[in-house]
C-alpha positions as CSV (number, residue, x, y, z in Angstrom):
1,X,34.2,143.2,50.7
2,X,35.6,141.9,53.8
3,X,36.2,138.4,51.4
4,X,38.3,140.7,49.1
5,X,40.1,143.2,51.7
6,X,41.2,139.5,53.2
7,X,42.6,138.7,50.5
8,X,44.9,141.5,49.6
9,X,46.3,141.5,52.6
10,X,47.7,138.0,52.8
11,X,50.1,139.1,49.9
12,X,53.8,139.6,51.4
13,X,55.9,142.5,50.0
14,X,57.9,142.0,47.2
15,X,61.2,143.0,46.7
16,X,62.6,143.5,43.1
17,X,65.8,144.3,41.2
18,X,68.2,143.9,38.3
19,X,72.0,143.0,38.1
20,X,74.5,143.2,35.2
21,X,77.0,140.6,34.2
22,X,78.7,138.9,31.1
23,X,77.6,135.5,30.3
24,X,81.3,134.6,28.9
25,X,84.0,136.5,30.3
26,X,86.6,134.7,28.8
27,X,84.9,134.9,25.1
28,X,84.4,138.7,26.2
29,X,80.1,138.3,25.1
30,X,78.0,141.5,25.6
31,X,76.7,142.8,29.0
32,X,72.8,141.0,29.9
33,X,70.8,141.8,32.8
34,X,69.2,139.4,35.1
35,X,65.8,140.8,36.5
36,X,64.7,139.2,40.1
37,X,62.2,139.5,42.8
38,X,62.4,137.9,46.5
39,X,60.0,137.8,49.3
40,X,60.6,137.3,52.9
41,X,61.2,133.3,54.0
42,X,60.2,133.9,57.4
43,X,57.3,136.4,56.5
44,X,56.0,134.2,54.2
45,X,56.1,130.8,56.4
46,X,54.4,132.6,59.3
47,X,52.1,133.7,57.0
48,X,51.1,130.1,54.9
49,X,50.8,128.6,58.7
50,X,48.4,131.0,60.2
51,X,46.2,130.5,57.0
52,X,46.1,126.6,57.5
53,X,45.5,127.1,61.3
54,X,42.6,129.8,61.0
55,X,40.7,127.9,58.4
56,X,40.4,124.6,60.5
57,X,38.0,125.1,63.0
58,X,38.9,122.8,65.2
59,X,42.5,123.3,65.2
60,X,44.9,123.2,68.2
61,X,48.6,123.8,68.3
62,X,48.9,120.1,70.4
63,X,47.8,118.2,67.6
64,X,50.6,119.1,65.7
65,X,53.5,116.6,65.6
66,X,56.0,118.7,63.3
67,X,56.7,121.2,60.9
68,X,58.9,120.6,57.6
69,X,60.0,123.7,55.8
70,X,61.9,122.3,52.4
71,X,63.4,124.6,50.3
72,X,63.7,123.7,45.9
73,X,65.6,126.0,43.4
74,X,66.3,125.0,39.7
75,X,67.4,126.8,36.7
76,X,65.5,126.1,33.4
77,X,64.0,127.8,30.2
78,X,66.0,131.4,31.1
79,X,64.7,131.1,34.9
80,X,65.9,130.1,38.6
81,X,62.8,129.8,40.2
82,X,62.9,129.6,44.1
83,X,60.3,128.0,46.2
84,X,59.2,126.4,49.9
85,X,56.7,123.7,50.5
86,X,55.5,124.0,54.3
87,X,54.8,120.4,55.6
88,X,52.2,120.2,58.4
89,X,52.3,116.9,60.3
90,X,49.2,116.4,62.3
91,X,48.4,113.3,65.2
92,X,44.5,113.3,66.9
93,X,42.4,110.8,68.1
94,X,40.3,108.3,65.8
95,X,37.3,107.9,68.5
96,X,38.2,104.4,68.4
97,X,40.9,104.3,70.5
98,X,43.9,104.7,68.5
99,X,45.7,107.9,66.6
100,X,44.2,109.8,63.5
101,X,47.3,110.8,61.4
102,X,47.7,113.3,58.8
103,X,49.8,116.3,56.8
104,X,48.9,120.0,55.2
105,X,51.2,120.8,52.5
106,X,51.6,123.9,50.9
107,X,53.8,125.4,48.1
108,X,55.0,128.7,47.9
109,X,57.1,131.2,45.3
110,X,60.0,132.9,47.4
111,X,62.3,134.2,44.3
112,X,62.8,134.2,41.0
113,X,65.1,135.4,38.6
114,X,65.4,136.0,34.9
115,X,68.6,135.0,33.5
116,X,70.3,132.8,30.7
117,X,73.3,132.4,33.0
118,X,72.6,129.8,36.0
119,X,75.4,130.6,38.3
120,X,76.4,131.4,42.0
121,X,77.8,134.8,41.2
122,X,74.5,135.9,39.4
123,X,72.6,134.2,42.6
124,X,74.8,136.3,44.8
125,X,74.2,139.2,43.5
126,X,70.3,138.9,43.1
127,X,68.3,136.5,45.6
128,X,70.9,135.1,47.9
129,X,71.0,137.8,50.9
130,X,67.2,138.2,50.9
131,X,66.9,134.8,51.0
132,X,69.5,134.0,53.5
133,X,68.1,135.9,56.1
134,X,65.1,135.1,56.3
135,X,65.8,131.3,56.0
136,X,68.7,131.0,58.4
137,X,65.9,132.8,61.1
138,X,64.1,129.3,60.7
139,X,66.9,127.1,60.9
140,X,67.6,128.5,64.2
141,X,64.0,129.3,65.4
142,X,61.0,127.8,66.5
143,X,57.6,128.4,65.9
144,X,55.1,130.0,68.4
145,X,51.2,129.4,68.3
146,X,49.1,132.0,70.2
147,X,45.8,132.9,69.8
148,X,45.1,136.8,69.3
149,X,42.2,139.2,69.2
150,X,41.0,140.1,65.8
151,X,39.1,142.7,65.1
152,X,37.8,144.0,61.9
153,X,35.5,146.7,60.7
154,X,31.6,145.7,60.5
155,X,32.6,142.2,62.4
156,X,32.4,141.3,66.1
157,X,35.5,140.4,67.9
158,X,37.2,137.1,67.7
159,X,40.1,135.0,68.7
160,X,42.7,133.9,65.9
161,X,45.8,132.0,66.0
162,X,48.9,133.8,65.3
163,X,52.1,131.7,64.5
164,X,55.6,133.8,64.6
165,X,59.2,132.6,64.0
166,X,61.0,133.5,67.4
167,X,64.4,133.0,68.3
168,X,66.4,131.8,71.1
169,X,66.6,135.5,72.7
170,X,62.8,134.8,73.0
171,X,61.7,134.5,76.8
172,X,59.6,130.9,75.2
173,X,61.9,129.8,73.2
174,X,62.3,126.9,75.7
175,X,58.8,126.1,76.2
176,X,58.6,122.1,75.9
177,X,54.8,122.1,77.0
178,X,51.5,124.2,75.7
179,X,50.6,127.2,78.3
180,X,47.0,127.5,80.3
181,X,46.1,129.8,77.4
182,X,46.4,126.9,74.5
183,X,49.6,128.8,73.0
184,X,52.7,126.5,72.4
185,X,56.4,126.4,71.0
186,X,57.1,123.8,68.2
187,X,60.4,122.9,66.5
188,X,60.6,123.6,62.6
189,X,62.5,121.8,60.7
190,X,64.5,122.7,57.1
191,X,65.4,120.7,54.3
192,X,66.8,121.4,50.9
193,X,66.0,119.4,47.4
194,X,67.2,120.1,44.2
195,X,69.4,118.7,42.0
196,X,73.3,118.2,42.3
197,X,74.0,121.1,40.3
198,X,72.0,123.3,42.6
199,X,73.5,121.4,46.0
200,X,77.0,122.0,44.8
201,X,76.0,125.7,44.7
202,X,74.2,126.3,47.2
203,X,76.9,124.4,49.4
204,X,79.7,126.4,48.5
205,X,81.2,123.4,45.4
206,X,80.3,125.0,42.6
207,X,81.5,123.5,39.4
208,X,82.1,119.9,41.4
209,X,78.8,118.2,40.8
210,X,80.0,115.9,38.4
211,X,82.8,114.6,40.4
212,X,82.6,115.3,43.9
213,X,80.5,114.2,46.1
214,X,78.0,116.6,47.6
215,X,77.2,114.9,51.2
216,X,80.8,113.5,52.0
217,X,84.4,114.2,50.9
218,X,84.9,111.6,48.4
219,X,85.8,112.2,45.1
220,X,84.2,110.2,41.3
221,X,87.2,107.9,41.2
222,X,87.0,106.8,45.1
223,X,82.9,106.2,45.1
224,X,81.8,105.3,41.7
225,X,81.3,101.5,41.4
226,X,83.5,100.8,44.3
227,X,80.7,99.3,46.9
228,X,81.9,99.9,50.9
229,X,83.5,103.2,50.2
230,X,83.0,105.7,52.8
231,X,83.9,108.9,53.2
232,X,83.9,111.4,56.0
233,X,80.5,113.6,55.6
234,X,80.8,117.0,55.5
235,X,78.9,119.8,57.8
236,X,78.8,123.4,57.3
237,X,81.8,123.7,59.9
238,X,83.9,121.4,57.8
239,X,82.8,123.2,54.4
240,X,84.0,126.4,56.1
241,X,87.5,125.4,57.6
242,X,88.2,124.0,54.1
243,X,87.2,127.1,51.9
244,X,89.5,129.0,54.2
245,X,92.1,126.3,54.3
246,X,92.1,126.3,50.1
247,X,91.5,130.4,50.3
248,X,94.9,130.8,52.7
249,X,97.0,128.2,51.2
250,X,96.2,128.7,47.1
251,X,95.3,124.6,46.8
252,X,94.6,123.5,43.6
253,X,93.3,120.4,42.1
254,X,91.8,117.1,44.0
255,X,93.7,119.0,47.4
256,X,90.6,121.4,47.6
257,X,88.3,118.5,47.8
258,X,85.8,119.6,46.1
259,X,85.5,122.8,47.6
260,X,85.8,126.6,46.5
261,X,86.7,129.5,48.1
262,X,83.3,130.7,50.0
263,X,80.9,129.5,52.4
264,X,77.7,127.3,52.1
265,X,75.1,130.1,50.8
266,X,72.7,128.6,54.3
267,X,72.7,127.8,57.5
268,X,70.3,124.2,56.3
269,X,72.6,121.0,57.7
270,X,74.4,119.1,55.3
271,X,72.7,116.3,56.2
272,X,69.2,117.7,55.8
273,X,70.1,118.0,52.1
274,X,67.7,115.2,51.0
275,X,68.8,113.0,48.5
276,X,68.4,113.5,44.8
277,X,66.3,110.5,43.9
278,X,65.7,111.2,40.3
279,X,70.2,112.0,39.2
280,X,70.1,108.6,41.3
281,X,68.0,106.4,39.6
282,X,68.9,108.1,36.0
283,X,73.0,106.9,37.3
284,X,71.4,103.2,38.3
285,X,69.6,103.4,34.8
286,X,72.7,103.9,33.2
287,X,74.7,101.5,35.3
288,X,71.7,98.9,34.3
289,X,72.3,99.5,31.0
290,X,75.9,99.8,30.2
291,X,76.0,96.1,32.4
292,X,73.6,94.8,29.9
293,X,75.9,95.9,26.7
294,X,79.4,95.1,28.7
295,X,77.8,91.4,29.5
296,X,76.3,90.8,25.8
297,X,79.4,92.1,24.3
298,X,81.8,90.0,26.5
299,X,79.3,86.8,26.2
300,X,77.0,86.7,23.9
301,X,78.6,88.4,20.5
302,X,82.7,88.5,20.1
303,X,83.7,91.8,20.1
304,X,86.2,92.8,17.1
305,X,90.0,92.2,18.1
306,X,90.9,95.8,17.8
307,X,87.8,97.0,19.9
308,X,89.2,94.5,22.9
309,X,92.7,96.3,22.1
310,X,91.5,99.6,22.3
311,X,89.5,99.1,25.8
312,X,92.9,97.1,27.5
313,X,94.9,99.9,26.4
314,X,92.1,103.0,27.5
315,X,92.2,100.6,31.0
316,X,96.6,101.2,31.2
317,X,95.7,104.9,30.3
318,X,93.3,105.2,32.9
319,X,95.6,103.9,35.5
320,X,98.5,106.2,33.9
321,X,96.6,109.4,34.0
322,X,95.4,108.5,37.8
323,X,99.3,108.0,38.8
324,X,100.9,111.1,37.2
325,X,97.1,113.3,38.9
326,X,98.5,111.7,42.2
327,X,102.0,113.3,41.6
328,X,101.1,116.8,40.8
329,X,98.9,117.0,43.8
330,X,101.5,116.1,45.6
331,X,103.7,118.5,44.2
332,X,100.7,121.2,44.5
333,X,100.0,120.3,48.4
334,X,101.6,123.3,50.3
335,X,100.1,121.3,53.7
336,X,103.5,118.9,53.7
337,X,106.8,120.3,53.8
338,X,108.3,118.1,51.4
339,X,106.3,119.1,48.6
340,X,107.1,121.0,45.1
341,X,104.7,124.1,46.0
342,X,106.6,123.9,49.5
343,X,110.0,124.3,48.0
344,X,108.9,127.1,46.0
345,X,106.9,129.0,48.6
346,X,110.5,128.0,51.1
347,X,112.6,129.7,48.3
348,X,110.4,132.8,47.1
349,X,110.8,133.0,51.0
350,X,114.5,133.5,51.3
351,X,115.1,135.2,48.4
352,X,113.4,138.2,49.7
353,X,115.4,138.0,53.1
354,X,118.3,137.7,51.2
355,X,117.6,140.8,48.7
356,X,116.7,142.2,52.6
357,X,120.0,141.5,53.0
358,X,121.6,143.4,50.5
359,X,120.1,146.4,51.4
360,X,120.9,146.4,54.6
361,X,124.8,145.9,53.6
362,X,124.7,149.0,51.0
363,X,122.3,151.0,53.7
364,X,125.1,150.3,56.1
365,X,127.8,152.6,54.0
366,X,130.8,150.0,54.0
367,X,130.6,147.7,51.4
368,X,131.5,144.0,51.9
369,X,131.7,142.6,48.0
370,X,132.4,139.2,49.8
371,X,129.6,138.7,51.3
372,X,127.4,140.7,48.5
373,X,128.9,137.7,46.2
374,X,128.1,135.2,48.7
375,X,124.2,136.3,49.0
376,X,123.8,137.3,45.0
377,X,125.1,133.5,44.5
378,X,122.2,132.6,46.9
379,X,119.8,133.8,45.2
380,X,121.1,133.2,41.9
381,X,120.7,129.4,42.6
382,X,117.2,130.0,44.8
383,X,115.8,131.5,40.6
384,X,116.9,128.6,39.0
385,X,115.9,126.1,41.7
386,X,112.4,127.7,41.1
387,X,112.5,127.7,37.3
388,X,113.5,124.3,37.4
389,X,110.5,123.1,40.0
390,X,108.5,125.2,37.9
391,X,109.6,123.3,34.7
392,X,109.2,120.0,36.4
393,X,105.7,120.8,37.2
394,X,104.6,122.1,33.7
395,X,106.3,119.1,32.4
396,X,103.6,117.0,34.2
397,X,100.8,118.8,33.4
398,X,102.2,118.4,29.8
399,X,102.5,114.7,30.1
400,X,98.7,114.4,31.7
401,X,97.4,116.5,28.6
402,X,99.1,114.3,26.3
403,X,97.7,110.9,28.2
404,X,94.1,112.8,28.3
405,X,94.4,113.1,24.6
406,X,95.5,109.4,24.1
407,X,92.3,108.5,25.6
408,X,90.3,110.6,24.0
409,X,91.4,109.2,20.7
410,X,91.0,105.7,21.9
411,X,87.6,106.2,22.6
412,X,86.6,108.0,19.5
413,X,87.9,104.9,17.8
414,X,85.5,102.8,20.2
415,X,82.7,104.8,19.4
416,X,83.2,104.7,15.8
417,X,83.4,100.5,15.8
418,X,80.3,100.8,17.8
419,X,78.5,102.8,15.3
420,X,79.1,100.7,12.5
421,X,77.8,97.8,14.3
422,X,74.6,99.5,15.1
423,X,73.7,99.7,11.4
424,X,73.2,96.1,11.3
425,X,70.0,95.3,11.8
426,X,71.1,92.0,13.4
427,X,73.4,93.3,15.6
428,X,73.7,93.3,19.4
429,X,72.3,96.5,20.0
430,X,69.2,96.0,17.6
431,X,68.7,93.0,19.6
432,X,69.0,94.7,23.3
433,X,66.7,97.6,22.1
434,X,64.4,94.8,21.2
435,X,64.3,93.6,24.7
436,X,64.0,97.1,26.1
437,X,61.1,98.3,23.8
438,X,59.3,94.9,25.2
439,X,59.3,96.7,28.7
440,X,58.1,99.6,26.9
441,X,61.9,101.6,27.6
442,X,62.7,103.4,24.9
443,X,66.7,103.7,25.2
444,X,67.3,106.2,22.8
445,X,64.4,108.5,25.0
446,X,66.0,107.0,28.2
């Protein structure tokens, strides 16, 4: 019984819920409901360390090294699913001399919610805030051991140790060494893992994955196969000052650096993001492989003349979208004073002191038609400045659509040329498969 009443109680409470949304707002799809249910972070961490400390006998709080808390979300089959693995590392002595070292591990549900849409606004509004607070309390807390009195109906008394979260408004928060009693302070560290999609997300880029950068500021065309770059990383300081940087002054485009309009979704360092090993090896697999096809096709079978054409002129494209990208964000950054958005934001800016203006004058009771000309003549030219800066920017957005859909062409007709060529039994893809499948890689799996 005792076995059994145990075991209920280590069960933390459960919040649940539901939230509306529209899966396609722009399509106008029905309303669907996302169904979700949280537990506490902080609850449940306290909760999955005392269990490991009272069912080792011999456990004391000094042969702890460091806790890990590392925090995993993913979306897949209709589900985000939310979870923790507490990481235990443990040093003792080996009788011989030297140091014994090993790790607990544990993994634990925290959320979960059923949904077909995987996005930050239906994470917002269902898991987030439970989440958050409870998490952010170990990012900036420690973790107190102290042993405790238990007793229990039927069963003599007894000591157990009792591990709490406590923050820095906690008169031991500062402890550095273990008290007479055996009861110590330890630092707790958080990490997150998951995959870009999720980082971007959770760090505030949502939508960026595929071309930004989640750990620094550089964008696809400034890191991708250019070895040496660097950027600057960012920190949750730095994600901050630049939502509210692209919130106050409306950037668009490559200005907002990969960044939206809100804050990181926790208080977890950027830098304790841990790097997505799988997306990374799957982009070196992919790297691997296009070299292989580039090489053979360069060196080992002639390509057809119009294939060589088409990639020399996709290269010229490439260069020609980048150049007229690098003009509109120009144009588009309100940060320098010379700038298209400036010029327009300068003249919105006088033509309502101006129409001010004429108020005033007809307010005043004597009107001077002069200077009403004068002002009207003002603005006058202010409008068509602005139409023709507005113009001038839709005319490059025109001319980068038109260059996008070049390309897009150009590489249809590659891909077509491929595809024939892959029907050949002898051809240079037959042949690289071939080598593959030796190594048992399966490409088309891959």
């Amino acid at each position: 019984e005792h076995a059994w009443r145990k075991l209920g109680s280590d069960v933390g409470a459960i919040k649940s819920g539901s939230h509306e949304f529209v899966k396609n707002k722009s399509k106008g799809t029905r309303t669907e409901k996302a169904v979700y249910w949280t537990m506490d972070p902080k609850a449940e961490c306290e909760r999955n360390i005392d269990d490991f400390a009272n069912s080792n006998g011999n456990f004391h709080p000094n042969q702890v090294k460091f806790i890990q808390t590392i925090y995993a979300g993913d979306h897949g089959q209709g589900k985000h699913r939310f979870a923790c693995k507490n990481v235990i590392h443990l040093e003792s002595p080996d009788g011989k001399g030297g140091v014994k070292r090993d790790k607990q591990t544990v993994i634990y549900p925290l959320a979960d919610i059923k949904a077909s849409k995987d996005t930050c606004e239906v994470f917002k509004a269902t898991i987030h805030e439970d989440l958050a607070e409870g998490i952010n309390q170990i990012v900036h807390g420690k973790v107190l051991f102290e042993l405790v009195d238990e007793e229990e109906e039927d069963r003599p008394k007894s000591k157990r140790w009792k591990c709490t979260v406590i923050d820095k408004n906690h008169d031991r928060f500062n402890d550095e060494v273990p008290a007479s009693d055996g009861s110590a302070v330890l630092d707790i560290t958080p990490y997150m893992v998951g995959d870009l999609k999720f980082y971007s997300q959770m760090l505030g880029k949502e939508g960026f994955d595929s071309w930004w950068c989640y750990h620094c500021n550089l964008g696809l065309s400034e890191w991708q196969g250019f070895p040496g770059s660097e950027g600057t990383p960012w920190t949750l300081e730095s994600l901050k000052i630049q939502a509210d940087k692209n919130k106050r002054d409306k950037l668009t485009g490559s200005n907002r650096m990969g960044v939206r309009e809100e804050y990181p979704y926790f208080d977890i360092p950027v830098e304790n993001y841990i790097f997505p090993i799988l997306h990374t090896l799957i982009g070196v697999g992919n790297n691997i492989l296009t070299y292989l096809t580039n090489y053979a096709d360069n060196h080992v079978q002639i390509l057809p003349t119009r294939q060589i054409t088409l990639k020399e002129e996709i290269k010229k494209l490439d260069k020609e979208i980048l150049d007229n990208q690098i003009s509109r964000n120009f144009f588009d950054d309100t940060s320098s004073s010379s700038s298209g958005a400036s010029a327009i934001k300068n003249l919105k800016f006088n033509i309502r002191n101006w129409r001010g203006d004429l108020v005033a004058i007809e307010s005043a009771g004597q009107v001077d038609q002069t200077r009403q000309a004068a002002i009207k003549s003002k603005i006058d030219d202010a409008e068509k400045g602005i139409k023709r800066l507005e113009d001038e920017r839709k005319a490059m957005t025109k001319e980068i659509d038109g260059l996008k859909k070049k390309r897009t062409s150009k590489g249809e007709q590659i891909t077509n040329i491929k595809k024939a060529r892959k029907l050949d039994a002898n051809s240079l893809y037959t042949g690289i498969d071939n080598i593959l499948q030796e190594f048992s890689i399966v490409r088309a799996e891959y």
